[in-house]
VMD Tcl script that draws the C-alpha trace (Angstrom):
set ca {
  {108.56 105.87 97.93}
  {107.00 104.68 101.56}
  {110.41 104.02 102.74}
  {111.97 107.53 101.31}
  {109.21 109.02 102.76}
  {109.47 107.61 106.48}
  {112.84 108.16 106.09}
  {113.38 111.56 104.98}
  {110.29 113.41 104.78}
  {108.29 114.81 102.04}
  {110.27 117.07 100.16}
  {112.99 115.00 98.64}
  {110.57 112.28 97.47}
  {108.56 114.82 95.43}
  {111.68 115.90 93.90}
  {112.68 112.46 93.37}
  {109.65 111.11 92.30}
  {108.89 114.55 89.82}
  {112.75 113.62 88.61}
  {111.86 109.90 87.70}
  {108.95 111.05 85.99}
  {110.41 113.71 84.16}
  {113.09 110.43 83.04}
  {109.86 108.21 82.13}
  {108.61 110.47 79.88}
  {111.71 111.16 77.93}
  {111.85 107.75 77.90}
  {108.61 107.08 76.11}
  {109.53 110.17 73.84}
  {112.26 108.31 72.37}
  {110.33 104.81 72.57}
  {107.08 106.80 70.59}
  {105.31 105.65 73.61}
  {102.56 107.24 75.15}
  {104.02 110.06 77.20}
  {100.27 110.83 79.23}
  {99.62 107.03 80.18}
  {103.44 106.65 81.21}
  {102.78 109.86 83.35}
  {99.50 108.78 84.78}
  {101.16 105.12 85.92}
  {103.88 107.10 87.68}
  {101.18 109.18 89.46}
  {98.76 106.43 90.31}
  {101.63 104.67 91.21}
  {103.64 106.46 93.55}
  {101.15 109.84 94.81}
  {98.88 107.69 96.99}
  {101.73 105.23 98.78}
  {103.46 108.72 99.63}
  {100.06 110.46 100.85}
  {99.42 107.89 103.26}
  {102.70 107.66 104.24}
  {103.29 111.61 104.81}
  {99.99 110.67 107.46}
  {101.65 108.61 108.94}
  {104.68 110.27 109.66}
  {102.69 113.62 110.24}
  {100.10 111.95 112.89}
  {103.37 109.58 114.20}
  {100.66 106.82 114.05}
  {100.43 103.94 111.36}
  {97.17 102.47 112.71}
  {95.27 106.11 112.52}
  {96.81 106.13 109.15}
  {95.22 102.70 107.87}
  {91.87 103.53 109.95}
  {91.88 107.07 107.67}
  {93.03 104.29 104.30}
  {89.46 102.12 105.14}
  {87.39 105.64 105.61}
  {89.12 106.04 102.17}
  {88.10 103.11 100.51}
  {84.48 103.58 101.79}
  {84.35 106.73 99.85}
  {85.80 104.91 96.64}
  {83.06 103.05 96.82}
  {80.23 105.04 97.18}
  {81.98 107.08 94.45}
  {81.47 104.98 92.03}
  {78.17 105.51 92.35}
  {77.86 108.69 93.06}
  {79.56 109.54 89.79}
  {78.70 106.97 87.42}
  {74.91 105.98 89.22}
  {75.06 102.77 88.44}
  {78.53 101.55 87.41}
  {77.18 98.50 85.41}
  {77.81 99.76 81.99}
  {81.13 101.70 82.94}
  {82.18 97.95 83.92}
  {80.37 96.08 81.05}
  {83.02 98.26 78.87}
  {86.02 97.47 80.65}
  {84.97 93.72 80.50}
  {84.63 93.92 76.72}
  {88.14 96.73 76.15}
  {89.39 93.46 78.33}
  {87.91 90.48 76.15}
  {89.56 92.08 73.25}
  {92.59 92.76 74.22}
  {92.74 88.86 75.32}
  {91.45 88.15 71.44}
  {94.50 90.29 70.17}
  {97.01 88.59 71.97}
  {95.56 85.51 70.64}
  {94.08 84.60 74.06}
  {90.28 83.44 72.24}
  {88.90 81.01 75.26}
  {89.98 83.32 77.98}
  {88.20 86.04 76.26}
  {85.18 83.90 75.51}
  {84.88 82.89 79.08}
  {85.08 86.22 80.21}
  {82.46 87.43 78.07}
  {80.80 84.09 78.84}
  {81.09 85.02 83.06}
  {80.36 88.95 82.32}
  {76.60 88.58 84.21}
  {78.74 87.32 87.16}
  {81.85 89.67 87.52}
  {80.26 92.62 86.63}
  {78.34 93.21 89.66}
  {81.27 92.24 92.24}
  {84.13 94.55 90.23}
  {83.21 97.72 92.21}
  {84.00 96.05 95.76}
  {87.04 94.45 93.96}
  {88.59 96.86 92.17}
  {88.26 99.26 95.68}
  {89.46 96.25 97.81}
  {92.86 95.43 95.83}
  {93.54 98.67 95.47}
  {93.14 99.78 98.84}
  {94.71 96.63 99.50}
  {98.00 97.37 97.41}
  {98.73 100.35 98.14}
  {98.84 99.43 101.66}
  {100.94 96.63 101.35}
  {102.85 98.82 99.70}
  {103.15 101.59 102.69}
  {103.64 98.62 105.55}
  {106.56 97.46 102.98}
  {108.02 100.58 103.09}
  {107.51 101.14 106.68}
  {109.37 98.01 107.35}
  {112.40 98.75 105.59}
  {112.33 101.67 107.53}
  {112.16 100.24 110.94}
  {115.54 98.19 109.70}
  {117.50 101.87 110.06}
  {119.40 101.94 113.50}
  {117.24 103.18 116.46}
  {113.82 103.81 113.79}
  {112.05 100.60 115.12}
  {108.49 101.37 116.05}
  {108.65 104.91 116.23}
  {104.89 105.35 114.67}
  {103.70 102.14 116.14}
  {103.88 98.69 115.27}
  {102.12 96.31 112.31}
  {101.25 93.33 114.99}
  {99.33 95.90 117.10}
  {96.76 97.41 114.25}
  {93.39 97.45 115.46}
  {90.85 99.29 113.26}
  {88.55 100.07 116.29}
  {84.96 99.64 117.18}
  {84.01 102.39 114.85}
  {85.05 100.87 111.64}
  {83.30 97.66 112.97}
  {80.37 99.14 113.93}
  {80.16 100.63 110.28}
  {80.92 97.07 108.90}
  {77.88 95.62 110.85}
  {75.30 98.31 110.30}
  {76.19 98.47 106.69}
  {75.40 94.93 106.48}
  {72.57 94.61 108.29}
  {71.25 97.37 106.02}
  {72.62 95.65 102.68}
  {70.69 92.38 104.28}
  {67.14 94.62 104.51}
  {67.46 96.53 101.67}
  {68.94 94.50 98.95}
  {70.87 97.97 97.72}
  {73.77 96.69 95.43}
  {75.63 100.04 96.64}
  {75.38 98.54 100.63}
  {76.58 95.09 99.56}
  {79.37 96.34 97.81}
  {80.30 99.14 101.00}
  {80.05 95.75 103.26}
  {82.07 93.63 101.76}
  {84.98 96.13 101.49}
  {84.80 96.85 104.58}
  {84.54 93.46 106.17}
  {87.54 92.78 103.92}
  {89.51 94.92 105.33}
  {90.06 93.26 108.44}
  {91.65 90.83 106.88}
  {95.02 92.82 107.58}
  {93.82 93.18 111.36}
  {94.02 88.97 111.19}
  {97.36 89.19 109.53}
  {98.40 91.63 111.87}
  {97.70 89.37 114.87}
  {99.81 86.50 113.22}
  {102.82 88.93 113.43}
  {102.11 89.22 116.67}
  {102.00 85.64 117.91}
  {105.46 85.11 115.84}
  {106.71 88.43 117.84}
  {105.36 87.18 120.78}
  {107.10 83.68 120.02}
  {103.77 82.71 120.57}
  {103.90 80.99 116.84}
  {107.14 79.54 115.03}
  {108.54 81.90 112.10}
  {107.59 79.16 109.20}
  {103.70 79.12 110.16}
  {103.74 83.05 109.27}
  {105.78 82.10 106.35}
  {103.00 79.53 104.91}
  {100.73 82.03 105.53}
  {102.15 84.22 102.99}
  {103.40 81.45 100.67}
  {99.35 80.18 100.63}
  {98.33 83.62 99.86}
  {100.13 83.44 96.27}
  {97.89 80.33 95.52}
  {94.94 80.71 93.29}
  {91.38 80.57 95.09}
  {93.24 79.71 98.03}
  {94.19 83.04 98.87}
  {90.66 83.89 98.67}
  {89.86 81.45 101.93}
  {92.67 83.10 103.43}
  {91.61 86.57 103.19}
  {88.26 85.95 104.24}
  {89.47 83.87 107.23}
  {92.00 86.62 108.37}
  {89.16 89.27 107.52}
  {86.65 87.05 110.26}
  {89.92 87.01 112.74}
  {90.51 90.57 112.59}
  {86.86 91.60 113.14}
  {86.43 89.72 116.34}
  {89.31 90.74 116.99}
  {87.50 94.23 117.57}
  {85.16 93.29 119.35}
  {87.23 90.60 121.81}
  {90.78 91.96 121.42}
  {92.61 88.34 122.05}
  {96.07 90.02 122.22}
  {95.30 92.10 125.16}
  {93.40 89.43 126.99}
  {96.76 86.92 126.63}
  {98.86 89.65 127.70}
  {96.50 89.72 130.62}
  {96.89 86.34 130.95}
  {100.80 86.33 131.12}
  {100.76 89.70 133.51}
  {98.88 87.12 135.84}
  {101.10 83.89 135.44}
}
mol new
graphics top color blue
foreach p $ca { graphics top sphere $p radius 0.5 }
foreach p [lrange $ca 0 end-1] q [lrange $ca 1 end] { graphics top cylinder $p $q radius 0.2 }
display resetview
């Protein structure tokens, strides 16, 4: 959708996408499936991945696009409790819908453990379920934007992935929020800081591209960069070390000071 997007406009993926719909529904007609949820998936699905990337190809920028995405996911957040005051019991269901659906499928200990480990997940689900969200439909969108830069003449045309740099803004709202979450204790902060800390982990990833682009890095360092990603608890170090990369990034912008650097040699 990203790609068809980039590459054609709006109009014919709406058409598209309302045609591929109007397919999935017939489809769960004849399965007895449920037409609404098969609806809603396409929606939630493909509707966000081509808003952002109708911004992006309306502003001709992908890094204002992605700085708009973490303003975006700041919102989620504080939506959540905006709407639901304190989203404890909203997530104290889910965890339960979840444990037994685990106990139908004949999953018992996993569903025992999460009950077991609900004190523990339920307050950090807010920040996560906003932070892989945000964070897939935005892998999603760069995805699509880089099949799109593979059309003849189409490379770069609203900037490139290996020079995103959320800006001092963003970073000033990551440090002030946490400060704040530090003096306060507010569950609502905590959760607004972390997401948006964790956000610059695709500012760190960003710079890899760069050093590779750069042939500053060999290709097969960025490569077990992604391959460690895939790995359990791993990925979680990773993300957090990219995230601390990209932020002082901000504030020290190490790709313009080796540039510098070269522009001198």
């Amino acid at each position: 959708m990203a790609h068809l997007v980039f590459a054609t406009g709006v109009r014919m993926p709406v058409i598209q996408g309302a045609v591929a719909g109007a397919l999935l529904a017939v489809m769960a007609l004849i399965l007895s499936a449920s037409v609404g949820q098969i609806v809603a998936s396409a929606v939630t699905t493909w509707v966000p991945v081509l808003l952002l990337a109708a911004l992006a190809r309306y502003w001709r920028s992908l890094t204002l696009t992605l700085q708009v995405s973490v303003i975006i996911a700041i919102v989620g957040v504080l939506a959540f409790y905006v709407v639901l005051g304190d989203p404890t019991d909203f997530w104290n269901e889910v965890v339960t819908a979840s444990a037994a659906l685990f106990r139908e499928s004949g999953l018992i200990e996993q569903a025992d453990l999460l009950l077991d480990s609900r004190s523990l997940i339920v307050p950090q689900l807010t920040m996560l379920f906003v932070f892989l969200t945000w964070s897939l439909y935005v892998i999603v969108l760069l995805f699509g934007y880089a099949l799109y830069q593979c059309l003849p003449g189409k490379s770069g045309v609203y900037g490139r992935f290996c020079d995103l740099n959320y800006g001092r803004v963003v970073a000033v709202i990551m440090a002030v929020t946490s400060l704040a979450a530090m003096a306060t204790g507010a569950v609502w902060l905590q959760n607004t800081a972390f997401v948006v800390f964790a956000v610059f982990w695709l500012q760190g990833l960003a710079i890899l591209h760069w050093l590779h682009a750069a042939k500053r890095m060999p290709l097969f360092v960025l490569v077990i960069a992604y391959a460690v990603s895939l790995v359990p608890f791993v990925n979680v170090l990773l993300v957090i070390s990219m995230a601390v990369l990209g932020y002082t990034d901000v504030w020290f912008d190490f790709r313009a000071r080796a540039r510098l650097r070269d522009d001198r040699v």
